[in-house]
C-alpha positions as CSV (number, residue, x, y, z in Angstrom):
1,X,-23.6,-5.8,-24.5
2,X,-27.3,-5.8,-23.2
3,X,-29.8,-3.6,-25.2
4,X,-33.0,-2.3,-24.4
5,X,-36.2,-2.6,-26.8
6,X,-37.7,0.7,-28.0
7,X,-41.4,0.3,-28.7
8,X,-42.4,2.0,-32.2
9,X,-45.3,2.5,-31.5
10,X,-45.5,5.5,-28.9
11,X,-49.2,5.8,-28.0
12,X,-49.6,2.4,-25.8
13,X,-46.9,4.2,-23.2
14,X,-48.7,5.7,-20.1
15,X,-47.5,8.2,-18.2
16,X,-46.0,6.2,-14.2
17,X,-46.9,9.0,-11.6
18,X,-45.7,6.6,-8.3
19,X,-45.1,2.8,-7.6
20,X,-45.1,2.7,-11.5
21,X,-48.8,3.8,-11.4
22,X,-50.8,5.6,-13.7
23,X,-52.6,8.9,-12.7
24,X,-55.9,6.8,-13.1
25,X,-54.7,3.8,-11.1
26,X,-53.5,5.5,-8.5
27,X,-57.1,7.2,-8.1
28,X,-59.1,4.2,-8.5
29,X,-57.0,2.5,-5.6
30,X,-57.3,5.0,-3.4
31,X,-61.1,5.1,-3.8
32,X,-61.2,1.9,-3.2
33,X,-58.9,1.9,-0.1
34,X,-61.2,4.8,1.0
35,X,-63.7,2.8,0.7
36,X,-62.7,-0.7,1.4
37,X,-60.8,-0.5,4.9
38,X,-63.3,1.8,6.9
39,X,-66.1,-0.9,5.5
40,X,-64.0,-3.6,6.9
41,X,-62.9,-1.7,10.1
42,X,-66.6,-0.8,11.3
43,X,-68.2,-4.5,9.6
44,X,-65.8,-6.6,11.8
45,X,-67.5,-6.3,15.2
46,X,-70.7,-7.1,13.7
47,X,-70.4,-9.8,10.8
48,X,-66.6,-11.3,12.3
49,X,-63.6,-10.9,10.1
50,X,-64.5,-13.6,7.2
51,X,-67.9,-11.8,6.1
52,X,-66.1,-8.3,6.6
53,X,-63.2,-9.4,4.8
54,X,-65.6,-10.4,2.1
55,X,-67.8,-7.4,2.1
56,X,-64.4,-5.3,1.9
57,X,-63.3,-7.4,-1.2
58,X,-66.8,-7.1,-2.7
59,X,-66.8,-3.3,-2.3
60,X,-63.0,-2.4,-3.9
61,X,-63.1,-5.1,-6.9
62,X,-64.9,-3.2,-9.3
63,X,-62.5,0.3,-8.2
64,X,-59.5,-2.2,-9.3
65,X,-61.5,-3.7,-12.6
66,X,-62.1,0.2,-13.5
67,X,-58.6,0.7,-12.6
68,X,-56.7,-2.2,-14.7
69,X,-59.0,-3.2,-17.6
70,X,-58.6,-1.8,-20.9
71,X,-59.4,-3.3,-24.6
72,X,-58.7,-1.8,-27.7
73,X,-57.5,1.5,-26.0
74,X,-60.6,2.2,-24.2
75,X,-61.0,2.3,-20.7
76,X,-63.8,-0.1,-19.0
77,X,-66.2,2.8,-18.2
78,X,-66.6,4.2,-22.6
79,X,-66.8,-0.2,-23.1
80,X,-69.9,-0.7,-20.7
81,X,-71.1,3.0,-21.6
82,X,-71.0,1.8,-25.3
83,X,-72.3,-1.3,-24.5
84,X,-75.3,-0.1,-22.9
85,X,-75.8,2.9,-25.3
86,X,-75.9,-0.1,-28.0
87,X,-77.7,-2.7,-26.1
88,X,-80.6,-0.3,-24.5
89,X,-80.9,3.2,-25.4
90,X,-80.8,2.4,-28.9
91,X,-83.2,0.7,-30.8
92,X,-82.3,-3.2,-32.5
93,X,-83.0,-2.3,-35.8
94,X,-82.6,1.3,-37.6
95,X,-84.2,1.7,-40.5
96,X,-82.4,3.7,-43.2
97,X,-84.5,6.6,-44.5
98,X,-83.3,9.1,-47.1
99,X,-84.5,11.8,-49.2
100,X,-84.8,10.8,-52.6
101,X,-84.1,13.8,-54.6
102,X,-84.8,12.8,-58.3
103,X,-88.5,11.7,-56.8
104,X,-89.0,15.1,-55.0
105,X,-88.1,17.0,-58.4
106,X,-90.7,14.3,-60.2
107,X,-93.4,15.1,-57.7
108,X,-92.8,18.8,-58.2
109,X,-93.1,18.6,-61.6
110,X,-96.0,17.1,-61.3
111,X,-97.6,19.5,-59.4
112,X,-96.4,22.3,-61.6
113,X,-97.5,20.4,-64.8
114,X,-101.3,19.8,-63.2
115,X,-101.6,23.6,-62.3
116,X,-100.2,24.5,-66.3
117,X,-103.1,22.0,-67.0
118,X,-106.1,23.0,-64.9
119,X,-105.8,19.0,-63.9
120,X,-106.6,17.8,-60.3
121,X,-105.2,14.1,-61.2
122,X,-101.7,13.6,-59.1
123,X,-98.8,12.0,-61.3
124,X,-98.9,9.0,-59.1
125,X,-95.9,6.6,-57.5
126,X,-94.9,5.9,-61.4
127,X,-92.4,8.5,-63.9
128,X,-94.6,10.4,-66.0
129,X,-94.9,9.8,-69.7
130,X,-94.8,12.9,-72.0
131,X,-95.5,10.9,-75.2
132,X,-99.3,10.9,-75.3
């Protein structure tokens, strides 16, 4: 008796709209048949059907790359967005900066013990010593 396998996981299954395509493929081949075919139609005369053929091919392959490519669940438009956010727009090396608490509530009573003292000497980058 043949069986059919039942994928656990549920999330990896897209939705087929028609000729088993998603709703995203089917866009992305028709812009590219939009934009392919009248490229090659009105290129012909001019370049002959080998450099028109090749312009056409040039113009739809990154519609089909969009289209079919996908890693780790993302779609090829967030992987080049990311990798150019990452690569460009950001800078190599972030330094990590942070509020150090404890040292604001040092430096404050420092100020506050100066005033109490009439003294115009700051407590410094060291813990001050009470045992004077």
């Amino acid at each position: 008796m043949p069986y059919v396998k039942i994928p656990r996981d549920l999330s990896n299954i897209r939705t087929k709209i028609a000729l088993n395509l998603t709703m995203r493929q089917l866009i992305c081949f028709g812009t590219a048949a939009a934009i392919g075919i009248p490229t090659y139609i009105f290129t012909r005369g001019a370049i002959g059907n080998n450099g028109a053929a090749l312009l056409m091919i040039g113009l739809m392959l990154p519609f089909f790359f969009i289209a079919m490519y996908e890693k780790n669940g993302q779609p090829a438009e967030k992987i080049l967005r990311n990798f150019i956010r990452a690569r460009f727009i950001w800078p190599d090396k972030r330094v990590y900066r942070t509020d150090n608490f404890y040292e604001a509530i040092r430096k404050e009573g420092c100020v506050i013990e100066a005033k109490g003292k009439a003294e115009t000497k700051a407590c410094g980058g060291k813990p001050h010593d009470n045992k004077k």
